[in-house]
Structures are given as structure tokens and as C-alpha cells.
TORPA-4810 file (N, C-alpha, C, O; in nm, 3 decimals):
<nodes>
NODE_1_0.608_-1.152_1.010_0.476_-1.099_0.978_0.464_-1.077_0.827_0.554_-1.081_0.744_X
NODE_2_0.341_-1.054_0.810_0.321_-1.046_0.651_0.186_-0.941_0.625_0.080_-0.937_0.688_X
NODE_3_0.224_-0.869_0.525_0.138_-0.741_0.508_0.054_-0.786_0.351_0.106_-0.786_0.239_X
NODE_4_-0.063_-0.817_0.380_-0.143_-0.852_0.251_-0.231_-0.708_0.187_-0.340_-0.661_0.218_X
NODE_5_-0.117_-0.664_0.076_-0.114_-0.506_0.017_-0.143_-0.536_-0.083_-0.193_-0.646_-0.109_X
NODE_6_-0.123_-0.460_-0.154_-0.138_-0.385_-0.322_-0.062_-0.268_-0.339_-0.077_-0.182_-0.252_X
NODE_7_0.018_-0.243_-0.432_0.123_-0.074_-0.420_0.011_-0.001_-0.464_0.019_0.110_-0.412_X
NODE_8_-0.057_-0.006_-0.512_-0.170_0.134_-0.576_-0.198_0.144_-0.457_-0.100_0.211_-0.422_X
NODE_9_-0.284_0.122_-0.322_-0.360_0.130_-0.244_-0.287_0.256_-0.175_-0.165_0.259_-0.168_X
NODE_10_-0.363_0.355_-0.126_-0.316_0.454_-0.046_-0.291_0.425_0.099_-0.210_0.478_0.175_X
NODE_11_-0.394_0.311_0.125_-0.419_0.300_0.264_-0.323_0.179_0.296_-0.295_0.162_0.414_X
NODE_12_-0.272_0.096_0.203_-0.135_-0.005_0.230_0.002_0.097_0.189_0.112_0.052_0.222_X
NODE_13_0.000_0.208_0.131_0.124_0.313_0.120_0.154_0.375_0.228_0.264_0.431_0.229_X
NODE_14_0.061_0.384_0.357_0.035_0.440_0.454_0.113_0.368_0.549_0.200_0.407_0.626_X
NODE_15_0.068_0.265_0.532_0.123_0.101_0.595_0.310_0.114_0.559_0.376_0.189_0.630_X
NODE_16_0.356_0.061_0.483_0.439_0.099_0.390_0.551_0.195_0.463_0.651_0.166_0.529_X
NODE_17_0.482_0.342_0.416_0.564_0.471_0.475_0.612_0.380_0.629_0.727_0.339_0.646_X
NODE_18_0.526_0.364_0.709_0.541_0.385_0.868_0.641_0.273_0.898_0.720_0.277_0.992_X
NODE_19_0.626_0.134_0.776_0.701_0.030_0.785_0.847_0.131_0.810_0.897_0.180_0.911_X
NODE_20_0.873_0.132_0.709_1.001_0.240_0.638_1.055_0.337_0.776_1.161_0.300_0.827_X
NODE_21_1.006_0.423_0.819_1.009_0.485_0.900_1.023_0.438_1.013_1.113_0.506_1.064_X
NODE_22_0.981_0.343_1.104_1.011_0.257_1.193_1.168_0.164_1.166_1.257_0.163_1.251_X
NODE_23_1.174_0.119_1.085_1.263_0.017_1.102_1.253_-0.064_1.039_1.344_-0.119_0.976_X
NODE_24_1.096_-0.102_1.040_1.041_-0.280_1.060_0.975_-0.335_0.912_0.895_-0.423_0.880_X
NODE_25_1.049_-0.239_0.845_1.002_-0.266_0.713_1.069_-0.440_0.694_0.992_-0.525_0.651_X
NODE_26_1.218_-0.479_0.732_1.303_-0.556_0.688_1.176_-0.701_0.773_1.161_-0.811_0.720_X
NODE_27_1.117_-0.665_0.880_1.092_-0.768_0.928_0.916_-0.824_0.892_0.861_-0.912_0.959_X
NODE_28_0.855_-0.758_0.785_0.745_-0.788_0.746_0.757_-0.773_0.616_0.793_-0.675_0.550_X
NODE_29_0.711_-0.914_0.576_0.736_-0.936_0.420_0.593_-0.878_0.339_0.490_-0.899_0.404_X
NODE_30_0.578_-0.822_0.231_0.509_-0.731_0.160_0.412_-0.843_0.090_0.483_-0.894_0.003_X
NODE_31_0.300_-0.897_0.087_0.225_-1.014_-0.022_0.146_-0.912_-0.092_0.075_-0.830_-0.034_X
NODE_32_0.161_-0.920_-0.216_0.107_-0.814_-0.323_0.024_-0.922_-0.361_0.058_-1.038_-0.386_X
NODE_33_-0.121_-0.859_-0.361_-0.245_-0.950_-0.410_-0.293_-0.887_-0.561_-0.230_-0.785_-0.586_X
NODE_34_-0.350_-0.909_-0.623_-0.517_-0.842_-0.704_-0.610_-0.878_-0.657_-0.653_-0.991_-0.633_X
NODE_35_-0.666_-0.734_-0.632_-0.774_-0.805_-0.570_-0.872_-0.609_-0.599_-0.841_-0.490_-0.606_X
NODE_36_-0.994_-0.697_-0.604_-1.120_-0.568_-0.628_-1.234_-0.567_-0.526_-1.276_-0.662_-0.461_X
NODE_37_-1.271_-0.452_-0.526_-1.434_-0.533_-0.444_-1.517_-0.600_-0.495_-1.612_-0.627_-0.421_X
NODE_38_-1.523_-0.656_-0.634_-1.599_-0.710_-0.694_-1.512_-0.906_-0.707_-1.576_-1.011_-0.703_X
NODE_39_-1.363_-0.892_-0.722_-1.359_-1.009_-0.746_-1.249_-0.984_-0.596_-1.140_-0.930_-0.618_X
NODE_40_-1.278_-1.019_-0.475_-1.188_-0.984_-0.350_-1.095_-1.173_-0.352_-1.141_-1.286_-0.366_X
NODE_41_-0.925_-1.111_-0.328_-0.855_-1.244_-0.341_-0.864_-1.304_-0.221_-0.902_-1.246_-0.119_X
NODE_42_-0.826_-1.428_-0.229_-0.877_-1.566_-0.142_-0.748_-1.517_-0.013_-0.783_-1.538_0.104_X
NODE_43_-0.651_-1.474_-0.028_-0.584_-1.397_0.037_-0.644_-1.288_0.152_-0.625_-1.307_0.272_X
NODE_44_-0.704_-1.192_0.110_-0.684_-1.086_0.165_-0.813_-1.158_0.228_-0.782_-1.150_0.347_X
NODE_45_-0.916_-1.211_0.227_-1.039_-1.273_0.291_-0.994_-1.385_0.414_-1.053_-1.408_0.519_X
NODE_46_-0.884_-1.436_0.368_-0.847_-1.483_0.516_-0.800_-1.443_0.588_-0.807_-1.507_0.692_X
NODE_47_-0.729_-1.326_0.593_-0.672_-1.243_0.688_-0.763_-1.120_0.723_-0.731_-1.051_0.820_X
NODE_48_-0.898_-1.083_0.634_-0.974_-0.996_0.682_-1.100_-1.046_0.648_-1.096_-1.114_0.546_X
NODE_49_-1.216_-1.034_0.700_-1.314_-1.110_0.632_-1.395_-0.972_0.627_-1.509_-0.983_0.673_X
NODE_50_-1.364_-0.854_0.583_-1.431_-0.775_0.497_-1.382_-0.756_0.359_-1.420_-0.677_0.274_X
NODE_51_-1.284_-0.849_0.354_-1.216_-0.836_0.206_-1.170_-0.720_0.189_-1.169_-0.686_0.071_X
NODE_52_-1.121_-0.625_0.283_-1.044_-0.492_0.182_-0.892_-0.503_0.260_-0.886_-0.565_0.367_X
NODE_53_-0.798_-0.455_0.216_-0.618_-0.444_0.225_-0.661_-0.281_0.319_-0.758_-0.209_0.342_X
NODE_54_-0.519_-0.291_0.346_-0.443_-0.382_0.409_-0.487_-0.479_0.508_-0.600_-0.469_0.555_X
NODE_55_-0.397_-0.588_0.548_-0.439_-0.666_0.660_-0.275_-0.703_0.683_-0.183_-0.699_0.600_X
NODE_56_-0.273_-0.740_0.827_-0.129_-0.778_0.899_-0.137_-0.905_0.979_-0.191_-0.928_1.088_X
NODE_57_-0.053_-1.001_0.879_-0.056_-1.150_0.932_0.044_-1.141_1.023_0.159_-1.104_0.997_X
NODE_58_-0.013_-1.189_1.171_0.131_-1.191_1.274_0.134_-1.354_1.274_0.042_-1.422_1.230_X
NODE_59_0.222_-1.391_1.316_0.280_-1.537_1.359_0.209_-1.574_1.492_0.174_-1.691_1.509_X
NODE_60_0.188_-1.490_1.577_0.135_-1.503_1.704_0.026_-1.500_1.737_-0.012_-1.557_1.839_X
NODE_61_-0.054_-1.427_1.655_-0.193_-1.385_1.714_-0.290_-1.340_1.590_-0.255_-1.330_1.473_X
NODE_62_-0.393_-1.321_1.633_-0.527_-1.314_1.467_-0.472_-1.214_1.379_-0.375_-1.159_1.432_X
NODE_63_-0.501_-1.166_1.252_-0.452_-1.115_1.203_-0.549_-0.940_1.195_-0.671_-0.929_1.206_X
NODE_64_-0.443_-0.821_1.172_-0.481_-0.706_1.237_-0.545_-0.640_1.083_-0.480_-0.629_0.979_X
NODE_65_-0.648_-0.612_1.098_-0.695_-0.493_0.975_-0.739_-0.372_1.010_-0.767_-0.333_1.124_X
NODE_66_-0.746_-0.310_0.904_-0.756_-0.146_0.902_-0.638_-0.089_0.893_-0.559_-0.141_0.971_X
NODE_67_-0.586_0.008_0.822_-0.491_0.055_0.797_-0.406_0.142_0.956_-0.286_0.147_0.982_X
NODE_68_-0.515_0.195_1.028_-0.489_0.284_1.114_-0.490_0.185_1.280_-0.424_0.197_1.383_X
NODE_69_-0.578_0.108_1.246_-0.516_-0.027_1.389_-0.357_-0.099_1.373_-0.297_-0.137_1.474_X
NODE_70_-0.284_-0.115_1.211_-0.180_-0.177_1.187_-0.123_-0.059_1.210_-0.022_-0.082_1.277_X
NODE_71_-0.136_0.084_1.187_0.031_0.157_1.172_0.009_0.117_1.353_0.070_0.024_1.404_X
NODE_72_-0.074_0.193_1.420_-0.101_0.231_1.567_-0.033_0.071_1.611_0.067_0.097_1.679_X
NODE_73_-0.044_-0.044_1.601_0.025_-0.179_1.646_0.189_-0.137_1.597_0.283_-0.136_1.677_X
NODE_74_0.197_-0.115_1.503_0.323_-0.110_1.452_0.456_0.030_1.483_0.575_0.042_1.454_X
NODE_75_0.359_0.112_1.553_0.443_0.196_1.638_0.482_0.125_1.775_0.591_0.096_1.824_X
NODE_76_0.361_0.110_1.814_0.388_-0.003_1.955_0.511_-0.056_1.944_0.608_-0.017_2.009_X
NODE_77_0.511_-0.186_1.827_0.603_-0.213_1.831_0.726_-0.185_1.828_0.818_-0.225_1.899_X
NODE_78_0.722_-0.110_1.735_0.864_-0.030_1.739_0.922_0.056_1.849_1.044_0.068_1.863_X
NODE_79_0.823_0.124_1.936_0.814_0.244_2.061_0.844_0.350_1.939_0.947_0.415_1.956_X
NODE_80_0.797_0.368_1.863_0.834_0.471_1.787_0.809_0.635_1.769_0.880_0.723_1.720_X
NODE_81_0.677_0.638_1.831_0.657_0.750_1.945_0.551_0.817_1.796_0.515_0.934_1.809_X
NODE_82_0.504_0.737_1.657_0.469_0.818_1.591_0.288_0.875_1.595_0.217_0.933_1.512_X
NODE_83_0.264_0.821_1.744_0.157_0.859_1.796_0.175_0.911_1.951_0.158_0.848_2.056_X
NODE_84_0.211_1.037_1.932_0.239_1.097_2.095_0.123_1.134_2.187_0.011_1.160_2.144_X
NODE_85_0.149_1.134_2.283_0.014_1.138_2.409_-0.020_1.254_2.389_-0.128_1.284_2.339_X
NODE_86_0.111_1.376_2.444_0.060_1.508_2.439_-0.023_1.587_2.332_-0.073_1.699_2.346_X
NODE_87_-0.026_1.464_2.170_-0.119_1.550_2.105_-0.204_1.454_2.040_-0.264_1.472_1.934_X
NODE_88_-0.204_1.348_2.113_-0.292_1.221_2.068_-0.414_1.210_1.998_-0.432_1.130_1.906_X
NODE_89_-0.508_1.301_2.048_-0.644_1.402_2.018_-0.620_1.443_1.842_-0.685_1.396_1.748_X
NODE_90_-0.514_1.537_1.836_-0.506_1.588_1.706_-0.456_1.511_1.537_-0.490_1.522_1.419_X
NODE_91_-0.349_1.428_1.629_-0.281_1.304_1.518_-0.409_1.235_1.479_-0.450_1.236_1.362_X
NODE_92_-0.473_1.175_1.577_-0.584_1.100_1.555_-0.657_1.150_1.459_-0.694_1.074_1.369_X
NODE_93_-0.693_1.284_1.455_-0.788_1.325_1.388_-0.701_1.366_1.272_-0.713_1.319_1.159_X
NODE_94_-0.652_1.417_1.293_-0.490_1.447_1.165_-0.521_1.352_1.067_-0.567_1.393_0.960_X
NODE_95_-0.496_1.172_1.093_-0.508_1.095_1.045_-0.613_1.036_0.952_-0.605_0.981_0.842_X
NODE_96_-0.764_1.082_1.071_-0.854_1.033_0.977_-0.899_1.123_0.892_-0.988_1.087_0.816_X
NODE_97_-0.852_1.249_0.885_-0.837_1.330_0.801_-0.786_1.303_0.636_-0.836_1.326_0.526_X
NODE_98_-0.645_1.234_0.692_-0.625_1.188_0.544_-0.697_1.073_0.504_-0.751_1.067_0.393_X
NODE_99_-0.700_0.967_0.599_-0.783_0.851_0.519_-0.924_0.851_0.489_-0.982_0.749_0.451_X
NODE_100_-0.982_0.961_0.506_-1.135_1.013_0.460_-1.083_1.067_0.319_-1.165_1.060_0.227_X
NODE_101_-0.987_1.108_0.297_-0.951_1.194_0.156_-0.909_1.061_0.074_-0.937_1.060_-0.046_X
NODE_102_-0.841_0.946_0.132_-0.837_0.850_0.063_-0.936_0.776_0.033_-0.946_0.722_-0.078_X
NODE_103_-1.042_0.761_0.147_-1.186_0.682_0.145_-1.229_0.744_0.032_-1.246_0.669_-0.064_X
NODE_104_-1.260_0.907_0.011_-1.308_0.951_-0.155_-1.263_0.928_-0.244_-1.335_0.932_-0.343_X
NODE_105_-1.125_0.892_-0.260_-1.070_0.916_-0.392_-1.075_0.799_-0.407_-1.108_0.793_-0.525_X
NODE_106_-1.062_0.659_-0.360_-1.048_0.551_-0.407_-1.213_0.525_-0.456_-1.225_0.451_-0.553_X
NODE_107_-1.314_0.571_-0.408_-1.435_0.578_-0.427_-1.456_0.609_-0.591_-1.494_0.536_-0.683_X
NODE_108_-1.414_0.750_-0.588_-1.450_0.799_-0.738_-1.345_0.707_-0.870_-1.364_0.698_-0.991_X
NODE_109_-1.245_0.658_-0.792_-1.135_0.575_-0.894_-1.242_0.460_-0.929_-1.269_0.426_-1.044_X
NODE_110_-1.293_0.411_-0.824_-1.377_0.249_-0.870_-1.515_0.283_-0.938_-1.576_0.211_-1.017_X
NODE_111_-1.550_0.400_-0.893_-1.678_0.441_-1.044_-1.668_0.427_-1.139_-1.738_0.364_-1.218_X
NODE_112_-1.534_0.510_-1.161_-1.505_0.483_-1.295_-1.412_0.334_-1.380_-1.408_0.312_-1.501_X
NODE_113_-1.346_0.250_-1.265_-1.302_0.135_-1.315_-1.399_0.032_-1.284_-1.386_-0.084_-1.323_X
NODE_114_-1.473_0.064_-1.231_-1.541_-0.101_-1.169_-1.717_-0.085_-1.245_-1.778_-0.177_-1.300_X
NODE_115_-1.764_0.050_-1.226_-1.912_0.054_-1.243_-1.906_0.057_-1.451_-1.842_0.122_-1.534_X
NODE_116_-2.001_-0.039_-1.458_-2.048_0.016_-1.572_-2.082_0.135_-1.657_-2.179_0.188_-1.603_X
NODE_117_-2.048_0.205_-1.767_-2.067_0.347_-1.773_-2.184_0.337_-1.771_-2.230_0.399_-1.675_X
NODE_118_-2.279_0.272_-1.848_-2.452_0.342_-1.810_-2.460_0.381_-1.655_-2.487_0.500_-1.639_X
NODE_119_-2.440_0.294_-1.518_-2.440_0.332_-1.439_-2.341_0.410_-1.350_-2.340_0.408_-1.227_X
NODE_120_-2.253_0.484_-1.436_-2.166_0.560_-1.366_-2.218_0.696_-1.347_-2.270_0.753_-1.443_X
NODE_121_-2.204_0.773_-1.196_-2.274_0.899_-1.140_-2.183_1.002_-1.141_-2.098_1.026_-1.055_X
NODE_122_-2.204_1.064_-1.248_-2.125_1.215_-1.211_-2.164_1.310_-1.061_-2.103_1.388_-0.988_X
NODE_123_-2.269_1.267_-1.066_-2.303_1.359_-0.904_-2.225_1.315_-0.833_-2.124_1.378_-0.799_X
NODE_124_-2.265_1.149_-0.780_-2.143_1.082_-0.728_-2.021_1.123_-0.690_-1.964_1.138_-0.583_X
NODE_125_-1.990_1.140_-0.826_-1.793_1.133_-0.808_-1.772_1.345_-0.785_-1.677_1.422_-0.771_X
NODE_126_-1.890_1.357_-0.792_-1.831_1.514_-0.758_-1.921_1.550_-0.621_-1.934_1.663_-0.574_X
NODE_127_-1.967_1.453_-0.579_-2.005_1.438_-0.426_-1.912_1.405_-0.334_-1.903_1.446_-0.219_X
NODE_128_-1.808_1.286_-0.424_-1.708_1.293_-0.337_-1.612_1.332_-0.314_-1.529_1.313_-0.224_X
NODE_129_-1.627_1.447_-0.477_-1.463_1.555_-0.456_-1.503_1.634_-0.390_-1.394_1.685_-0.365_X
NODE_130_-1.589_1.706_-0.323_-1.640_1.798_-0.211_-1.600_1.790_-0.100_-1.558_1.876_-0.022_X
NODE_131_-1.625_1.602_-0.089_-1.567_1.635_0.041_-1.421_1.599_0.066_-1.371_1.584_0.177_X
NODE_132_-1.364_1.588_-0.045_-1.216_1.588_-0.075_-1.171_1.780_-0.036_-1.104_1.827_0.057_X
NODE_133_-1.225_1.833_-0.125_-1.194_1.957_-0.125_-1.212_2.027_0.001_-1.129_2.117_0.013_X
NODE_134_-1.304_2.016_0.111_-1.345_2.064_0.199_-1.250_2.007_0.331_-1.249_2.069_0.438_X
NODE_135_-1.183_1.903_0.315_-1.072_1.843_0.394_-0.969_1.919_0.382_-0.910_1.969_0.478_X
NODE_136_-0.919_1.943_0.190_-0.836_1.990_0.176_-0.800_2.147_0.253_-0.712_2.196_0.323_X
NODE_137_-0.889_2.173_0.210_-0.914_2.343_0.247_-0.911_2.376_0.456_-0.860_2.463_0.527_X
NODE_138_-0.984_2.272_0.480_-0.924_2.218_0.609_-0.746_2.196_0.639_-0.668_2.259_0.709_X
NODE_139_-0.734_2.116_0.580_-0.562_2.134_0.586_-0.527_2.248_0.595_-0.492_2.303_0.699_X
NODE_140_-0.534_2.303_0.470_-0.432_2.464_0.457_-0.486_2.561_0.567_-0.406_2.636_0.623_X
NODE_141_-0.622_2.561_0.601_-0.634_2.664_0.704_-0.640_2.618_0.853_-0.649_2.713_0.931_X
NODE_142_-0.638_2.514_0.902_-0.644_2.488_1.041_-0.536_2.376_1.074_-0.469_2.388_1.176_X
NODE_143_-0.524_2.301_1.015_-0.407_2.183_1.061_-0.279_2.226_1.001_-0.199_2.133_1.015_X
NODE_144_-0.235_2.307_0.952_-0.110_2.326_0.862_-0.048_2.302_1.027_-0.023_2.185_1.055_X
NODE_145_-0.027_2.399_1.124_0.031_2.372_1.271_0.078_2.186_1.323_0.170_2.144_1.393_X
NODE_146_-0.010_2.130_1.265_0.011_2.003_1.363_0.081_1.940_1.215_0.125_1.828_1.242_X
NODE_147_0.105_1.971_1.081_0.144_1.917_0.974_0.343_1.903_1.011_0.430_1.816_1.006_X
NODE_148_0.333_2.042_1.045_0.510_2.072_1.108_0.509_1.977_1.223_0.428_1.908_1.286_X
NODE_149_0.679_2.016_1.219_0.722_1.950_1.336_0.749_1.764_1.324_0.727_1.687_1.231_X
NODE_150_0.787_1.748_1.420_0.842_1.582_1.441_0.719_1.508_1.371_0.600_1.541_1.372_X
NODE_151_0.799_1.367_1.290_0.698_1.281_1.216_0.592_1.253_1.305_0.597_1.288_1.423_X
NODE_152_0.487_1.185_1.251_0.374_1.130_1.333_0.290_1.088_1.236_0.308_1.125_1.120_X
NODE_153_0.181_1.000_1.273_0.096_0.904_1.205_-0.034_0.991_1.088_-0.093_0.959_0.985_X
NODE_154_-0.031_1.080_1.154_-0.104_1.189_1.087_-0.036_1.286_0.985_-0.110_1.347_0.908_X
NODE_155_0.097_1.303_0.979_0.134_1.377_0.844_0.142_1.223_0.749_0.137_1.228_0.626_X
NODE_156_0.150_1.117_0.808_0.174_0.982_0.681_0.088_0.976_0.612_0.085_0.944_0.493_X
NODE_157_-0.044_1.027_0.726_-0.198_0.960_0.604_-0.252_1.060_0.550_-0.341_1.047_0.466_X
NODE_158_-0.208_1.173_0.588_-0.208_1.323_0.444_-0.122_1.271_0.362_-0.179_1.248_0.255_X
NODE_159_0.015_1.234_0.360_0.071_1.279_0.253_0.064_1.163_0.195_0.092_1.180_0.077_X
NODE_160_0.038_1.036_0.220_-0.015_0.909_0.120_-0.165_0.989_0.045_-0.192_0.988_-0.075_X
NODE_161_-0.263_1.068_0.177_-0.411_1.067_0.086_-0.378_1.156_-0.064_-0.434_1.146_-0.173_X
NODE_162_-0.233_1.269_-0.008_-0.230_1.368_-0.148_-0.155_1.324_-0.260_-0.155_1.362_-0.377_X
NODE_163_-0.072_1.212_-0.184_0.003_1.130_-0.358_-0.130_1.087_-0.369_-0.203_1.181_-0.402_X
NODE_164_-0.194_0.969_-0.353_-0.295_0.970_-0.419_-0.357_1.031_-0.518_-0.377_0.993_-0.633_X
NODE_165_-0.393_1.158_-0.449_-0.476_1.225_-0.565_-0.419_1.287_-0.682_-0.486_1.341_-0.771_X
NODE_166_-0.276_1.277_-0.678_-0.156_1.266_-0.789_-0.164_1.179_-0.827_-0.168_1.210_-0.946_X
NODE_167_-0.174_1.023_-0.822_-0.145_0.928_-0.885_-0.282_0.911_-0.988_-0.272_0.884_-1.108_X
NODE_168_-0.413_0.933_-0.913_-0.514_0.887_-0.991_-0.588_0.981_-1.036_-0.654_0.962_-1.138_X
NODE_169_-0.592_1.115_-0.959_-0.675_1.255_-1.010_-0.618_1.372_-1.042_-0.673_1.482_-1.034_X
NODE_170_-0.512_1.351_-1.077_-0.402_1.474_-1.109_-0.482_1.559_-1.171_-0.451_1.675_-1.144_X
NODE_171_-0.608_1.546_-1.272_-0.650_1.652_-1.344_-0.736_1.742_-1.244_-0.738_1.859_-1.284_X
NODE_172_-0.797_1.725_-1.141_-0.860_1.771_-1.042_-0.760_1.956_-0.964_-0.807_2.061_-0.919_X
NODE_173_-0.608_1.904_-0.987_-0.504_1.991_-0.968_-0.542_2.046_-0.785_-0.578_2.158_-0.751_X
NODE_174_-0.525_1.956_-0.718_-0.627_1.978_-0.553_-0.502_2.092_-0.538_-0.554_2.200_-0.510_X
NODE_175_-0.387_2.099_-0.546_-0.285_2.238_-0.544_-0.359_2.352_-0.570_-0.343_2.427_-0.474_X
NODE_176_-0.436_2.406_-0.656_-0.485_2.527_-0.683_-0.528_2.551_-0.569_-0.593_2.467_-0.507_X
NODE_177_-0.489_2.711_-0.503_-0.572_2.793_-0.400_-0.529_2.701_-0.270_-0.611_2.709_-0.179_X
NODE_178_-0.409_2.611_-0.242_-0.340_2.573_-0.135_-0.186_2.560_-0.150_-0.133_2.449_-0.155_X
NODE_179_-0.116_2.672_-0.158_-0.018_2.660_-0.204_0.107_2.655_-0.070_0.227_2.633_-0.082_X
NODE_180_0.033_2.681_0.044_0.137_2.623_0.197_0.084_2.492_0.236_0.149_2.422_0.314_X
NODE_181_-0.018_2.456_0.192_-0.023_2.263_0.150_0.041_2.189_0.088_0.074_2.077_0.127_X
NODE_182_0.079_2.254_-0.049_0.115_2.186_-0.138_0.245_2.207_-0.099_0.296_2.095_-0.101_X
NODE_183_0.327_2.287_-0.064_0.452_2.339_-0.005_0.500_2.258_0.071_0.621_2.243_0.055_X
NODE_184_0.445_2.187_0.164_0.452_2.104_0.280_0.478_1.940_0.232_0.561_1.855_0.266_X
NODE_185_0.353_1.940_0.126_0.372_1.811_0.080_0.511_1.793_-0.032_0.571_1.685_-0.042_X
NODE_186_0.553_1.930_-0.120_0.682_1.864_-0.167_0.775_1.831_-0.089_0.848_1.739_-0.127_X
NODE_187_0.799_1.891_0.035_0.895_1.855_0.076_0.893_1.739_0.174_0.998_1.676_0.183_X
NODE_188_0.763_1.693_0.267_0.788_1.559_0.246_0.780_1.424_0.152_0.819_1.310_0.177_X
NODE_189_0.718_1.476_0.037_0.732_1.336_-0.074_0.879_1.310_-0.085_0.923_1.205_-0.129_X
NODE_190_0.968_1.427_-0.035_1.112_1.339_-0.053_1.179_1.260_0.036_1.291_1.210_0.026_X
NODE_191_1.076_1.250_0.150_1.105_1.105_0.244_1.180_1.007_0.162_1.176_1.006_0.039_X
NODE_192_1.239_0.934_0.225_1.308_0.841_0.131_1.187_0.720_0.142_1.159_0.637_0.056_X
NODE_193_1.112_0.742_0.301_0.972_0.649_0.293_0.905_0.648_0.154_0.871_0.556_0.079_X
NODE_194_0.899_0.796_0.147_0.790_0.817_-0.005_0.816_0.783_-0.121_0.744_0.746_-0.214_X
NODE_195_0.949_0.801_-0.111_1.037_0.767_-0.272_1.010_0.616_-0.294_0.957_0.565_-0.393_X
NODE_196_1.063_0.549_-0.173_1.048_0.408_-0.151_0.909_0.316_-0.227_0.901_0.214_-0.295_X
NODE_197_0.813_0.413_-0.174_0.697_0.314_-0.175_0.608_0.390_-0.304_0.510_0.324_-0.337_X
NODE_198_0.624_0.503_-0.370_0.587_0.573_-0.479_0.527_0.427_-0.576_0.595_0.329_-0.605_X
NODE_199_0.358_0.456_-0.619_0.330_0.350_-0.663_0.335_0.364_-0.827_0.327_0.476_-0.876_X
NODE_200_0.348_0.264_-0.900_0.379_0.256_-1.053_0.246_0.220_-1.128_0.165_0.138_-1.084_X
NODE_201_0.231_0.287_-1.242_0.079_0.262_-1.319_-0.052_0.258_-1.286_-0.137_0.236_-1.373_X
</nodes>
């Protein structure tokens, strides 16, 4: 199989982690594209025809997109259990929890790299730290419970959405006024998953 990524991407780090964590990292080879929404590579369009990463080329069958259909295939495969029945309901939502925090932040990153400054929106990009912040604040007071305990698909796509906002919005400091969030997240960034896949520049 073949994983058509980018290391910046939160939502192919996500991918990535679970590789790592499963096993099955050794058996799906990594294709690092460039690719934007403005100039999308000839790559990632044949394996997804909405043009966005990740996408998962199998040998066998069409190829799988969305970040959260590939980990969910890729536990399967493994039986890896990182989507359990008994709390299936909450991971789920656990999950899209973080990749809504990633959906913003990659948002306000391409305002400012992709849009022209005349047309760049400060409302915008602080429309979409709101609802960054309002997730966050969600975390620390209601999900911290389902954050503990045995891995699962839902602490991966928090703690990819909060490197993120280290990698590209560090000045934002989303730590202030969550400090059993932030607590949680040092100590899993030392996954060796996380260390592993920690993206550069």
C-alpha cells in the first residue's frame, strides 16, 4: 500500500501516528507530494478526486480517503482494537474533535500562505480560532476522562490537532488556562509514534 502524504499535514500525522502504533507502518510506503489547494499534485488527484491528502493506495481495491476512513481501515487491519465498541460513540466524537481543530488551523495557515494580503480576513482567521478555542476548552473540561486510559483513535487526532497548533500557531499559546490538557499532551508527544513523525519547517 501506499500513503499519498505530506509531513506538515496534521491529518496525514494522524495517519502516520496510527501507522506506527499498529505495526503497519513497515508495510505502507509513505509518497510525499507538494501539493496546495490551489496548485493540487497529479498524485494525490488520482487517488482522491477531491484533491486533498491523505489518500491510501491499496493494491486490491479503490483507493481510501479521508484521514478518519484510513486510520478506521487500518485498525481493521491490524485488529488493533484502536476503535473499541464499548466506547465507540465517544472515540468517534473524541476524534472529530481533533480533526475540526485541525480543519481550523490548517484554514487560518492557508490565509495567510495562499490568500493574497489585500484579501486576507482577520475576522476570518479569528473566526476560526474560536472555534479552535471552544474545542479546546471542551477538552480540558469534559473529555479529559476519555483522553486517559488505553490508546485509541481519538487521543491520536487531539494530539496530532495540538502539535499542530505548535508547529504553525505557537504564538496563539492554546496552553494558557488548560494546564491538565496541556499536561496530557506532554506526556503523550513522547510516543515514540510522535517523536517519529514530528514534522520539520
Amino acid at each position: 500500500m501506499k500513503l499519498v502524504s505530506s509531513p506538515a499535514s496534521p491529518f496525514v500525522r494522524k495517519v502516520r501516528v496510527l501507522l506506527r502504533e499498529t505495526g503497519l507502518d513497515a508495510s505502507v510506503e509513505e509518497l510525499d507530494v507538494a501539493t496546495t489547494p490551489y496548485a493540487t499534485a497529479p498524485e494525490v488527484i488520482a487517488a482522491n478526486p477531491v484533491g486533498k491528502i491523505p489518500a491510501l493506495i491499496r493494491p486490491d481495491g479503490v483507493s481510501l480517503y479521508d484521514s478518519r476512513v484510513i486510520t478506521r481501515y487500518l485498525d481493521s487491519l491490524a485488529g488493533a482494537g484502536l476503535y473499541p465498541e464499548a466506547a465507540i460513540w465517544e472515540v468517534l466524537t473524541l476524534e472529530a474533535t481533533g480533526d475540526a481543530i485541525m480543519e481550523c488551523a490548517v484554514s487560518i495557515t492557508y490565509e495567510g500562505r495562499l490568500r493574497p494580503a489585500e484579501k486576507q480576513s482577520d475576522e476570518w482567521r479569528e473566526a476560526q480560532w474560536a472555534k479552535i478555542a471552544r474545542s479546546l476548552d471542551a477538552l480540558e473540561s469534559v473529555w479529559l476522562s476519555h483522553l486517559q486510559g488505553p490508546l485509541n483513535a481519538g487521543q491520536i487526532s487531539v494530539a496530532c490537532a495540538l502539535a499542530y497548533l505548535d508547529f504553525r500557531h505557537d504564538a496563539r499559546d492554546w496552553r494558557a488556562g488548560r494546564a491538565v490538557l496541556a499536561d496530557w499532551f506532554e506526556g503523550f508527544a513522547q510516543r515514540p509514534s510522535m517523536q517519529a513523525t514530528a514534522p520539520i519547517g
